[in-house]
Kinemage of the C-alpha trace (Angstrom):
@kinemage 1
@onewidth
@group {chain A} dominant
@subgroup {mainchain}
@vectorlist {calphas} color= white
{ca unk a 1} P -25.230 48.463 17.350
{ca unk a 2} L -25.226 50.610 20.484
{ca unk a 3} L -29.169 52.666 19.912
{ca unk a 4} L -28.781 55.126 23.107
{ca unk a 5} L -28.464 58.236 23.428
{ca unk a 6} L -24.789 60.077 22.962
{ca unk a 7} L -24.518 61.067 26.593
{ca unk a 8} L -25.322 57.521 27.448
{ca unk a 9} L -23.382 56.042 24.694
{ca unk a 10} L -20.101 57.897 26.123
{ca unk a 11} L -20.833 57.121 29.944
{ca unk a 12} L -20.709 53.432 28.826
{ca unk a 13} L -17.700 53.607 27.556
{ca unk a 14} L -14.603 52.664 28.848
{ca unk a 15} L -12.779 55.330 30.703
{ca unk a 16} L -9.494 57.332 29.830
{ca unk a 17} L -8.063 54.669 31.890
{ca unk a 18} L -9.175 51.644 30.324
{ca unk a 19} L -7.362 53.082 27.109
{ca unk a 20} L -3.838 53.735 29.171
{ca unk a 21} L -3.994 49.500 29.397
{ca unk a 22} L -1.239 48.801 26.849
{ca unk a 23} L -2.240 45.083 25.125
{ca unk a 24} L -5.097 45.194 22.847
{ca unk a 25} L -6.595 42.430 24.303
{ca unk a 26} L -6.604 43.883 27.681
{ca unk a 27} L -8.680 47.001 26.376
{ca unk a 28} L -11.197 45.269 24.859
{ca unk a 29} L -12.255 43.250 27.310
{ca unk a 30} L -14.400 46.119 29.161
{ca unk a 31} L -16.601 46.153 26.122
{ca unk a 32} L -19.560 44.298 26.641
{ca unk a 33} L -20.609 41.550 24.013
{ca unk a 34} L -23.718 42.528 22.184
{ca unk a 35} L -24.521 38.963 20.707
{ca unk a 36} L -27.024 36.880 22.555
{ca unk a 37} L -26.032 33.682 24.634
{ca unk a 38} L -27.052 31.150 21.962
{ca unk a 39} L -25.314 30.482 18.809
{ca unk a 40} L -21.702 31.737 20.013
{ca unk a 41} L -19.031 30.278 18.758
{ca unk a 42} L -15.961 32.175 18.929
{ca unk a 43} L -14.633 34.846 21.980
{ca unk a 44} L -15.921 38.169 21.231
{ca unk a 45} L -12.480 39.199 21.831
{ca unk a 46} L -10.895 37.215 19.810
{ca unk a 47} L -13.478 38.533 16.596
{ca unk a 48} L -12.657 41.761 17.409
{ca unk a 49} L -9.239 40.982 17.425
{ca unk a 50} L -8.894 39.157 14.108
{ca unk a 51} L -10.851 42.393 12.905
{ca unk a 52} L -8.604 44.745 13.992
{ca unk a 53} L -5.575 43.038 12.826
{ca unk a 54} L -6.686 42.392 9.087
{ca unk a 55} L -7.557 46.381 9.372
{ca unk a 56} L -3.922 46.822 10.711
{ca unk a 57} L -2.525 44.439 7.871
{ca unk a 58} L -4.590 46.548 4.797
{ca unk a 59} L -7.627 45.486 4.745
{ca unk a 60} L -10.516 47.951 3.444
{ca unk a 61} L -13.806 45.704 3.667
{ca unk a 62} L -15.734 43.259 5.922
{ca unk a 63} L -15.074 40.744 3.079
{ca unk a 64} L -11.167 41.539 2.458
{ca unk a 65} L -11.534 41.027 6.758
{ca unk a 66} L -13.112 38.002 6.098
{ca unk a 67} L -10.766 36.569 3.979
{ca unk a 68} L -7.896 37.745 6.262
{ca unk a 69} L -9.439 35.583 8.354
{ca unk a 70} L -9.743 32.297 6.320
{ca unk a 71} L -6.008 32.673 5.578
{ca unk a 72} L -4.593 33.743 8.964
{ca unk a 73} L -1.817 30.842 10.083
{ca unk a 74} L -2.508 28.822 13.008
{ca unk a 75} L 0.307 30.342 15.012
{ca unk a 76} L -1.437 33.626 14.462
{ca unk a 77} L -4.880 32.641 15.327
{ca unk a 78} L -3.545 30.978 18.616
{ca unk a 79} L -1.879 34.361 19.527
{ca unk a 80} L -5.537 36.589 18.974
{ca unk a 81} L -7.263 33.587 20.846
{ca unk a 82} L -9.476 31.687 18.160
{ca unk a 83} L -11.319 28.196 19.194
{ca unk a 84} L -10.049 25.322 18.989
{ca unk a 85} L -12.478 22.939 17.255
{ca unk a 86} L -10.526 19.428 17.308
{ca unk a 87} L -8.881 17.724 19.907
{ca unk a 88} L -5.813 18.793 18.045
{ca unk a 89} L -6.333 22.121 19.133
{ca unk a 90} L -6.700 23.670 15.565
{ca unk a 91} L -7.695 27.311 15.382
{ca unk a 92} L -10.691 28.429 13.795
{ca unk a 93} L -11.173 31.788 12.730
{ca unk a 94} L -14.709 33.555 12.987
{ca unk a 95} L -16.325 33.764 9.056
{ca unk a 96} L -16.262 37.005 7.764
{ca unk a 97} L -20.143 37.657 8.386
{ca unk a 98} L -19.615 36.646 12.361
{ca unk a 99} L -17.028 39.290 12.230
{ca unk a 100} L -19.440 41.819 10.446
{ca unk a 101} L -22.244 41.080 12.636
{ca unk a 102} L -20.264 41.299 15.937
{ca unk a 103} L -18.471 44.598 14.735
{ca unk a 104} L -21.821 46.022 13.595
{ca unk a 105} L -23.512 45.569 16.787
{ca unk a 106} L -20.939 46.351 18.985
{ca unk a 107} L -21.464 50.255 20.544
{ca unk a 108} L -19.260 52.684 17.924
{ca unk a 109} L -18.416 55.230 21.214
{ca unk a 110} L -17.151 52.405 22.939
{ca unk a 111} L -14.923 50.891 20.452
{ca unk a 112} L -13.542 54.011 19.712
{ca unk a 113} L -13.213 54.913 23.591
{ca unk a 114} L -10.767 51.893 23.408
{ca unk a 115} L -8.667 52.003 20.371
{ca unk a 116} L -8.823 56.098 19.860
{ca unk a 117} L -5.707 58.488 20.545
{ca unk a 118} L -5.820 61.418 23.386
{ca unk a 119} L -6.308 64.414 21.409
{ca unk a 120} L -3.905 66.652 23.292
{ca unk a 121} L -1.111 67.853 21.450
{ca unk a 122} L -2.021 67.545 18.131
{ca unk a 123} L -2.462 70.228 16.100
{ca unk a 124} L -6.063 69.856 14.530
{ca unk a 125} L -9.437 67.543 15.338
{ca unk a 126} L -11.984 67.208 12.531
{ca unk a 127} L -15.694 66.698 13.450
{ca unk a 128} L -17.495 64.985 10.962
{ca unk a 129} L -20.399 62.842 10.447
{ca unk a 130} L -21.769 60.030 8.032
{ca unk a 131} L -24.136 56.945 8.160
{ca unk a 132} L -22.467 53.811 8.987
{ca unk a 133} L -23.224 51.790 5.861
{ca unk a 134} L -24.762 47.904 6.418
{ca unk a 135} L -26.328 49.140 9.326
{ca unk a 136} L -29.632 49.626 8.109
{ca unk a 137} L -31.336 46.823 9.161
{ca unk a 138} L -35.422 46.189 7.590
{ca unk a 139} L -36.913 49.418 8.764
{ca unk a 140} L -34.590 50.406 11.526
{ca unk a 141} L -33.028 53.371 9.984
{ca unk a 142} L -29.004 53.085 9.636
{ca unk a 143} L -26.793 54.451 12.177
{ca unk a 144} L -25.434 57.815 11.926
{ca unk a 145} L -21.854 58.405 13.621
{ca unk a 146} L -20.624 61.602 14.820
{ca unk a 147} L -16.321 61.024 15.159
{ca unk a 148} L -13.702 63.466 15.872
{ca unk a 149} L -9.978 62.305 14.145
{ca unk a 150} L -6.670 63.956 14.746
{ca unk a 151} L -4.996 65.894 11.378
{ca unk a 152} L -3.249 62.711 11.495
{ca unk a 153} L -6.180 60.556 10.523
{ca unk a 154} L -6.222 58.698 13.935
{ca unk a 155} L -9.834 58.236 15.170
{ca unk a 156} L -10.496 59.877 18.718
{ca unk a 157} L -13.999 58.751 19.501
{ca unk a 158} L -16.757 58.518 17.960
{ca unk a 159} L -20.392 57.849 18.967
{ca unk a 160} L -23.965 57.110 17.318
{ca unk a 161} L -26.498 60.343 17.126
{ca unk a 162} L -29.828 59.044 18.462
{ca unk a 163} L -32.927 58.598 16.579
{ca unk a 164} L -34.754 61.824 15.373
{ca unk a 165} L -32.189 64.105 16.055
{ca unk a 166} L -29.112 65.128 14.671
{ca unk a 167} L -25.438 66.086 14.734
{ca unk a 168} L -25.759 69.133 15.927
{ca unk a 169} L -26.982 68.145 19.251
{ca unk a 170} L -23.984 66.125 20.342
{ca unk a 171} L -21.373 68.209 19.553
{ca unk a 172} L -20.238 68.958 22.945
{ca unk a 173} L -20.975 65.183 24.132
{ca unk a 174} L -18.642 64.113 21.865
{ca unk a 175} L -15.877 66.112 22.915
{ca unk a 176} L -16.479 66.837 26.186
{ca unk a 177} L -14.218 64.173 27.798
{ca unk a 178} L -10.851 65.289 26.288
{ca unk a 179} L -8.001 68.008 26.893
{ca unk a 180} L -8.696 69.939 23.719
{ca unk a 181} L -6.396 72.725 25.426
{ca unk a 182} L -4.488 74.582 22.204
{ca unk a 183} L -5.975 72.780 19.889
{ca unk a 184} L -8.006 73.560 16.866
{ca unk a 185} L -11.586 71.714 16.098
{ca unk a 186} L -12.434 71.798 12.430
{ca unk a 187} L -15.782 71.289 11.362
{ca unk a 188} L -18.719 71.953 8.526
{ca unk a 189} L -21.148 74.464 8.105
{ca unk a 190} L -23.757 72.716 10.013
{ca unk a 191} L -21.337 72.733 13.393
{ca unk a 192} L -21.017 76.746 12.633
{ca unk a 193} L -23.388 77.469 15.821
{ca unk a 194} L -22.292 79.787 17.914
{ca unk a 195} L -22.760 77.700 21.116
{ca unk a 196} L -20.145 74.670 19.905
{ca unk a 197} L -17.807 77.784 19.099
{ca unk a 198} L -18.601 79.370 22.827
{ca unk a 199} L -17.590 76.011 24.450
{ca unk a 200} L -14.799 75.093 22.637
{ca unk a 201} L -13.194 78.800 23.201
{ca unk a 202} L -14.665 78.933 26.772
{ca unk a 203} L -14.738 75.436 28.183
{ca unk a 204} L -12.292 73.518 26.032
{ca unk a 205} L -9.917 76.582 26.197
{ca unk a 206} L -9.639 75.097 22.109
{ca unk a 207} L -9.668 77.112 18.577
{ca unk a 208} L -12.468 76.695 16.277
{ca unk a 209} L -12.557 76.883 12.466
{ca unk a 210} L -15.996 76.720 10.688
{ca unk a 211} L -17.597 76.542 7.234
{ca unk a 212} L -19.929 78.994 6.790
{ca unk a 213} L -22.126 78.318 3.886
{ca unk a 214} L -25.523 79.827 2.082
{ca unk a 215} L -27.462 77.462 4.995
{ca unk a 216} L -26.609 80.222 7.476
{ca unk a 217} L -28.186 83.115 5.800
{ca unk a 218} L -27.418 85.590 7.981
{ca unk a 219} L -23.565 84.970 8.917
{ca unk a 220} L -23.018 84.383 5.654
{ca unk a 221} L -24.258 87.638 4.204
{ca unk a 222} L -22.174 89.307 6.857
{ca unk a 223} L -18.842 87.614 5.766
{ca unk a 224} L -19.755 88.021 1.966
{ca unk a 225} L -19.644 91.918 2.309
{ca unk a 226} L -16.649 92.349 4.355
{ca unk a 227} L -13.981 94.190 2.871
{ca unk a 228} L -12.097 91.987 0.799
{ca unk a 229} L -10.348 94.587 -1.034
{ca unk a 230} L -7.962 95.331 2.244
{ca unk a 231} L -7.174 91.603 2.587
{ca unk a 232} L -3.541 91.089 2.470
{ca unk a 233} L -2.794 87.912 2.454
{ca unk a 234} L -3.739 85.191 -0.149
{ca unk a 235} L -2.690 81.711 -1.306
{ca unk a 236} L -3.225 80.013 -4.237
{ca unk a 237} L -3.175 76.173 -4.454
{ca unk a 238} L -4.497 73.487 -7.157
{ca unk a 239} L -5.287 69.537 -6.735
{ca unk a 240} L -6.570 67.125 -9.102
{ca unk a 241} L -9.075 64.402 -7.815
{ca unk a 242} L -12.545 62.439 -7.478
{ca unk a 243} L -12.650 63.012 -11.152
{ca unk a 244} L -11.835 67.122 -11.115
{ca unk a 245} L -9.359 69.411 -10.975
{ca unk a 246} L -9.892 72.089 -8.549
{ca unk a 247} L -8.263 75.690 -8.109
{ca unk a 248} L -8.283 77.243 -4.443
{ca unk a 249} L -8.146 81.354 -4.027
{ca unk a 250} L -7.685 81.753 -0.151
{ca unk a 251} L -7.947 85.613 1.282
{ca unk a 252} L -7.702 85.914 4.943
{ca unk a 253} L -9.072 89.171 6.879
{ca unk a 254} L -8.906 90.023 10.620
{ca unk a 255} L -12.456 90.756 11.981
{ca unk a 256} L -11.901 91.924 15.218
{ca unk a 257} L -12.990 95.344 14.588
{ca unk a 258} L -15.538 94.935 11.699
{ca unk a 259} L -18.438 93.847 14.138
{ca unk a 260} L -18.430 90.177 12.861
{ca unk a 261} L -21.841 88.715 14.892
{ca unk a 262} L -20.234 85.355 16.135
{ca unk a 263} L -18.295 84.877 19.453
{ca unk a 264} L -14.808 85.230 19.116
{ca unk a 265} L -14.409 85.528 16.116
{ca unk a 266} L -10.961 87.081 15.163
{ca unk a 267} L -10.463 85.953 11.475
{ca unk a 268} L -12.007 84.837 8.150
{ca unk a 269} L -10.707 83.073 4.911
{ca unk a 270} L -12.701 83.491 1.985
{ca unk a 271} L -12.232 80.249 -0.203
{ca unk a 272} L -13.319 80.496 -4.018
{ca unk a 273} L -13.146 76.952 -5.413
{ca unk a 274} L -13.281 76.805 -9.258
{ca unk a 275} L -13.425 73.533 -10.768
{ca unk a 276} L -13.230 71.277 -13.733
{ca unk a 277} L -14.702 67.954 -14.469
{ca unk a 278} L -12.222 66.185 -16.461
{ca unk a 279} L -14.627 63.747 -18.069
{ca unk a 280} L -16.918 66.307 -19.371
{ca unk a 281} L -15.126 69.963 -19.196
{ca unk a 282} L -17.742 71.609 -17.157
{ca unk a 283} L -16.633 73.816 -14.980
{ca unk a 284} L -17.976 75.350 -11.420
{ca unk a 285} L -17.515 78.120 -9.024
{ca unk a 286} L -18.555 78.005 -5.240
{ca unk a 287} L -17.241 80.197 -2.781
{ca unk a 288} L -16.992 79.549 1.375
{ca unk a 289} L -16.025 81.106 4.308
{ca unk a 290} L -14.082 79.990 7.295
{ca unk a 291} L -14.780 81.686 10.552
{ca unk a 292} L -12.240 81.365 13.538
{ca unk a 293} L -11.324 82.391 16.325
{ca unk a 294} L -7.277 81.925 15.860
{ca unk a 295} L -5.699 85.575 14.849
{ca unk a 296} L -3.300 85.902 11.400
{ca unk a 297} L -0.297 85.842 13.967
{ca unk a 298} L -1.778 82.095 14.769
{ca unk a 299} L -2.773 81.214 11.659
{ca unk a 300} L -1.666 81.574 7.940
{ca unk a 301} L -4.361 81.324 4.669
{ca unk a 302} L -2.054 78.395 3.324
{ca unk a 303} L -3.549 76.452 6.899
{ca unk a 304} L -0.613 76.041 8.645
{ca unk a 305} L -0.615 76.881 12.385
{ca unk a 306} L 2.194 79.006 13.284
{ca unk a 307} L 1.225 78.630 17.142
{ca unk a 308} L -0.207 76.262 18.614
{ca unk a 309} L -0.616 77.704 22.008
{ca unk a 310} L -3.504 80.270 22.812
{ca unk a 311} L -2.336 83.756 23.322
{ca unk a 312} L -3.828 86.057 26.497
């Protein structure tokens, strides 16, 4: 597992035009093989390849991956490049923990460098980070991965946030080497900083829409006593899930005159969430804001963009 920093961790990575190389094989091959020179067995290529094509054909798990493997046809493992380990040329497919050691170890920026989507034209991004789980290894802590994914669930890139730091700090590293022109970067409350929304706006020439929670104090108290009572528009929705069934009140106000203390800021939605455990009845309120810089022309309280180009 790649353990530099994110600005190295990105420069490594293969560039926008390693990713235009159509075959699969083809854009893996810039990635460098993490595993040391003794012991291998199989072409890192071909493991990543048998990976990526029990993803592609439903598997959810190194072991389902694993098991993909074990049961992949010979025709199949001939076409992703397996050994042969006879003189008959039979194919062998990697076991499912060579596959989970190889992926593990293998930089997270760089395989998502080659197998992400360009972000321009789509509508939304989501930042978003989490702890990539196995990767704890005795007392090396476990990796923590910062991605950015399209509102179509397609990963753009992603890339490991170095040791005693966090999330916040590589933002604009992650981002930085895409046309995020038009397009709106979601993220939670702790990306609500006002310098990731003054380079998106500024730099990016992007939108920005951010949870604001209790943790900022300050922009938060400012957003609770707006006047509510002059919002307009609202929108109700309910979903049922994760064990709860959950009732949205969305109220959207335009800020631009009411001396909102974050840059650009032209609207906010005021979410109240009220939910309902279904196993045990007990019920909860929470209420968030979302700051951004898209005006009510631009964008609705339902979500929905109604343009997707930036106005001025």
């Amino acid at each position: 597992m790649c353990r530099q920093s994110a600005t190295v961790c990105l420069t490594k990575s293969p560039t926008r035009q390693h990713r235009s190389i159509g075959p699969l094989a083809l854009r893996l091959q810039p990635l460098a093989d993490p595993r040391s020179r003794r012991g291998k067995r199989h072409p890192f290529v071909a493991v990543l390849l048998v990976a990526c094509s029990a993803v592609t054909a439903g598997a959810q798990s190194f072991a389902a991956i694993g098991q993909w493997a074990r049961n992949a046809p010979q025709d199949v493992l001939t076409r992703l490049g397996a050994r042969t380990a006879t003189v008959l040329g039979v194919r062998v497919a990697p076991s499912g923990a060579t596959i989970r050691r190889a992926i593990l170890r293998t930089c997270p920026g760089g395989l998502a460098d080659l197998l992400g989507c360009e972000p321009d034209g789509s509508g939304t991004v989501a930042v978003d980070g989490k702890s990539a789980r196995g990767s704890r290894h005795g007392s090396t802590a476990a990796a923590h991965l910062l991605a950015a994914m399209t509102g179509g669930g397609q990963t753009v890139t992603q890339l490991r946030v170095p040791d005693k730091t966090n999330e916040i700090t590589c933002f604009a590293a992650l981002l930085e080497p895409f046309d995020l022109t038009g397009v709106t970067v979601t993220a939670d409350a702790l990306h609500t900083q006002r310098d990731h929304a003054r380079f998106l706006v500024e730099t990016k020439k992007a939108h920005y829409a951010f949870t604001v929670k209790k943790n900022q104090k300050g922009l938060y108290e400012q957003l609770r006593t707006l006047p509510w009572q002059k919002a307009t528009a609202k929108f109700y929705d309910r979903t049922t899930g994760h064990g709860r069934l959950e009732t949205r009140v969305v109220q959207a106000l335009t800020v631009t005159e009411l001396g909102v203390d974050f840059p650009h800021a032209a609207q906010v939605a005021k979410i109240v969430r009220h939910r309902t455990s279904v196993a045990t009845g007990r019920r909860s309120r929470e209420t968030v804001y979302v700051i951004t810089d898209l005006t009510s022309r631009q964008a609705s309280p339902n979500g929905s963009r109604r343009s997707s180009g930036r106005s001025g």
